[in-house]
FINUDO-342284 format. One line per 5 residues: for each residue x, y, z of N, C-alpha, C, O. Coordinates in steps of 0.001 Angstrom, whole numbers, always signed. Layout:
BEGIN
X/Y/Z/X/Y/Z/X/Y/Z/X/Y/Z  ...
END
This chain:
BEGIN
+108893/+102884/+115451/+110173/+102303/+115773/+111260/+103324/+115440/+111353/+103907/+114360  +112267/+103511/+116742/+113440/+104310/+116078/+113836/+103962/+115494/+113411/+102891/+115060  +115591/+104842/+114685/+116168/+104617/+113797/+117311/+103765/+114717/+118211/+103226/+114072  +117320/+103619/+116155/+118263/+103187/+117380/+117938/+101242/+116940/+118696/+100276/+116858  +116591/+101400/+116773/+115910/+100151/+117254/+116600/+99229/+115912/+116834/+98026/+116027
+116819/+99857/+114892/+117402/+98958/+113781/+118560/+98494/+113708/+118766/+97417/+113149  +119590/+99260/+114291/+120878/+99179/+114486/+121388/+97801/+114607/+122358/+97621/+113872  +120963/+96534/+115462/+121049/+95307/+115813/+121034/+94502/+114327/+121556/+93389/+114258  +120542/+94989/+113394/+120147/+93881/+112141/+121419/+94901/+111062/+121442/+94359/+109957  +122252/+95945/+111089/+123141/+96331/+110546/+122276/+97156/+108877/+122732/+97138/+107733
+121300/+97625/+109243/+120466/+98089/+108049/+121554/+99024/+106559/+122135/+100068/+106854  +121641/+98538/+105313/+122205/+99025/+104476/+121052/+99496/+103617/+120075/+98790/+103367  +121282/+101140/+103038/+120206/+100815/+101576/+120593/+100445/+100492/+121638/+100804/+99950  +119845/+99741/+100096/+120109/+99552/+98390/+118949/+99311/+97294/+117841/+98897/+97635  +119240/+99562/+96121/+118749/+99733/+94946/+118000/+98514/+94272/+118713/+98059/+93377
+116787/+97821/+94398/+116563/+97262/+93601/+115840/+96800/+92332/+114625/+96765/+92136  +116677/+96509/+91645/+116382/+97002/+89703/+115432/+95936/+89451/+115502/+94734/+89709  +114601/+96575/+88936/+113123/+95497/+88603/+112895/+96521/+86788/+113416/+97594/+86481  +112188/+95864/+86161/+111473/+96265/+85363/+110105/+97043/+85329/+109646/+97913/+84589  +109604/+96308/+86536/+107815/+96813/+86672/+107670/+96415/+87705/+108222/+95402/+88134
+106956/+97070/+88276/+106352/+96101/+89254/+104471/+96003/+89462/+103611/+96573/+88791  +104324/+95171/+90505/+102666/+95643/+90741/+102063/+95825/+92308/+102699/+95540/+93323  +100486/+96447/+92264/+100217/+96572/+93622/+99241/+96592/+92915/+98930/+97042/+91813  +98421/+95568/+94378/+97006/+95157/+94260/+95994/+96081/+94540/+96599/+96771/+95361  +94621/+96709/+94422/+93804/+97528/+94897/+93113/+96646/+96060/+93578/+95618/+96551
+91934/+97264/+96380/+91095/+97166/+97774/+90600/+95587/+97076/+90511/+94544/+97724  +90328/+95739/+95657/+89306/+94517/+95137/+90469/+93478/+94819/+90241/+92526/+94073  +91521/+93644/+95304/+92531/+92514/+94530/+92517/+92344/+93215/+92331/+91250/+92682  +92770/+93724/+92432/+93135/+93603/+91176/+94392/+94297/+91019/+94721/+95396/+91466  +95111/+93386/+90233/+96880/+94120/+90053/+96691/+95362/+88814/+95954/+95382/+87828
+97510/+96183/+89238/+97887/+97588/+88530/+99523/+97149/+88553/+100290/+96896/+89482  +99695/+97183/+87008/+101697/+97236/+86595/+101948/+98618/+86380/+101318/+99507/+85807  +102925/+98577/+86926/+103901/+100249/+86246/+105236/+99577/+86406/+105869/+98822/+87144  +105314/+100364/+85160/+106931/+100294/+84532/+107756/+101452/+84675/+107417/+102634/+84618  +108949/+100926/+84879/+109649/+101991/+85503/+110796/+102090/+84681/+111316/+101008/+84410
+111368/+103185/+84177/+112190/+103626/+83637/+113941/+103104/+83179/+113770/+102253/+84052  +114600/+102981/+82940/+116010/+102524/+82880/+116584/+102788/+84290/+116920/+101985/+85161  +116602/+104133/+84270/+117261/+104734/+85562/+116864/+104812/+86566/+117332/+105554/+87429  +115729/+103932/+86733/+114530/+103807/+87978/+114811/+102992/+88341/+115214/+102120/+87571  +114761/+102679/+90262/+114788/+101446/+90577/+113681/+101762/+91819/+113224/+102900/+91926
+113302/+100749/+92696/+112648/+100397/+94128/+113970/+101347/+95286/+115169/+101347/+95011  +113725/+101644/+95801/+114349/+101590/+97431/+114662/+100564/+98485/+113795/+100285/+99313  +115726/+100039/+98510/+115265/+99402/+99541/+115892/+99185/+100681/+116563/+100217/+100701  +116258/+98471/+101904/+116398/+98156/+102863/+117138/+96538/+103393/+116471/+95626/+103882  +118648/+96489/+103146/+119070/+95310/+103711/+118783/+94930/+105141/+118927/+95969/+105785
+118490/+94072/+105847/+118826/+93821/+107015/+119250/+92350/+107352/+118582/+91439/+106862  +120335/+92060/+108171/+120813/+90946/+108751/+120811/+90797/+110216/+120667/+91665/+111077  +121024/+89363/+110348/+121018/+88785/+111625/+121997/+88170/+111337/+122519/+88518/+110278  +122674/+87016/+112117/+123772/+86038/+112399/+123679/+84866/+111056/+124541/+84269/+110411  +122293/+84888/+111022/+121428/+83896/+109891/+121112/+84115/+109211/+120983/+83066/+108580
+120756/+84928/+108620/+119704/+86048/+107846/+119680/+87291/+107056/+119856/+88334/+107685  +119461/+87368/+105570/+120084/+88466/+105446/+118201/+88563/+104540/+117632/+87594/+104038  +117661/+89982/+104597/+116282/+90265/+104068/+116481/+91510/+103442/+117118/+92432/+103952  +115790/+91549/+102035/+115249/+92667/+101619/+114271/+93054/+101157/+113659/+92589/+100196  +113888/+94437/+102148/+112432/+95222/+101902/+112100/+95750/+101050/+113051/+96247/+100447
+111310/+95912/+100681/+110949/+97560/+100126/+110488/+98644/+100638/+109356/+98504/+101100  +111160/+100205/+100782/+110711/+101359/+101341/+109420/+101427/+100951/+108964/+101031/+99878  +108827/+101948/+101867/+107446/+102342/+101453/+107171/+104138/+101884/+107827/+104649/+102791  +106484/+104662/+101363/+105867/+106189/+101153/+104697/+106383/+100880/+104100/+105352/+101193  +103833/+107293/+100371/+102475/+107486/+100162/+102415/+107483/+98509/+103322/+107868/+97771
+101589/+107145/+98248/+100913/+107003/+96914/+101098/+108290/+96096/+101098/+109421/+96583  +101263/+107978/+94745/+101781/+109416/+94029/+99923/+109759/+93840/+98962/+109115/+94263  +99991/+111120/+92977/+98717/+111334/+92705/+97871/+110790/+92572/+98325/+110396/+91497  +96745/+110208/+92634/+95992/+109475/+91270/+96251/+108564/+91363/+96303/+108045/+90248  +96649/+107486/+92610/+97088/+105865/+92913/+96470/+105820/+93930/+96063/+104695/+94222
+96119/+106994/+94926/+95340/+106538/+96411/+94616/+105637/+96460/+94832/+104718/+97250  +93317/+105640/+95449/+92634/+104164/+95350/+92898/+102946/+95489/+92157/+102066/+95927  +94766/+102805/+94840/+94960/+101584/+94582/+95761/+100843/+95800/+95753/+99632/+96018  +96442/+101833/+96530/+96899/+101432/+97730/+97171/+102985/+98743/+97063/+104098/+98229  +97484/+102803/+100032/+97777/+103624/+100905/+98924/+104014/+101324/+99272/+104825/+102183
+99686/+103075/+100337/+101490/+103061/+100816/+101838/+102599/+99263/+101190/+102028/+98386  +103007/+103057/+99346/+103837/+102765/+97761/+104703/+102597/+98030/+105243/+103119/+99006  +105304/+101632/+97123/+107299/+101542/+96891/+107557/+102824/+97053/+106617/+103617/+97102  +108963/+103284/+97173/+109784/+104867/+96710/+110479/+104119/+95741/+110936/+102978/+95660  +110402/+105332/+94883/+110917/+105310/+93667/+112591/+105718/+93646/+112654/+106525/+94573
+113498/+105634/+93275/+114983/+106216/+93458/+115590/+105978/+91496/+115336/+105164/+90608  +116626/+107447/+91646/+117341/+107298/+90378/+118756/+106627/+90444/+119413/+106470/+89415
END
């Protein structure tokens, strides 16, 4: 999907502050990581007329997490 194709939902980024979060592996077992003070998620507003949603960016797995998933949050300071 282009970056054209989003335009209609008014896409903003923003920051969202969590403590930890988790992601499940292949066997459905949760892995927590904690994330720093100055750490947050990435993410992705989008609206409609009705509707306002937020995503989370996704990226590839840091080192040594491939196992646990194929896609990861992004991390932001």
């Amino acid at each position: 999907m282009t970056l054209e194709a989003w335009e209609p939902y008014r896409p903003q980024a923003v920051k969202i502050a969590v403590q930890r979060y988790m992601e499940k592996d292949r066997a459905q077992q949760p892995h927590w990581f904690d994330l720093v003070a100055s750490q947050c998620l990435q993410g992705v507003l989008l609206e409609t007329e009705r509707e306002r949603r937020v995503y989370v960016v996704i990226g590839q797995p840091p080192l040594g997490c491939e196992f646990i998933q194929d896609r990861w949050p992004l991390i932001s300071a």
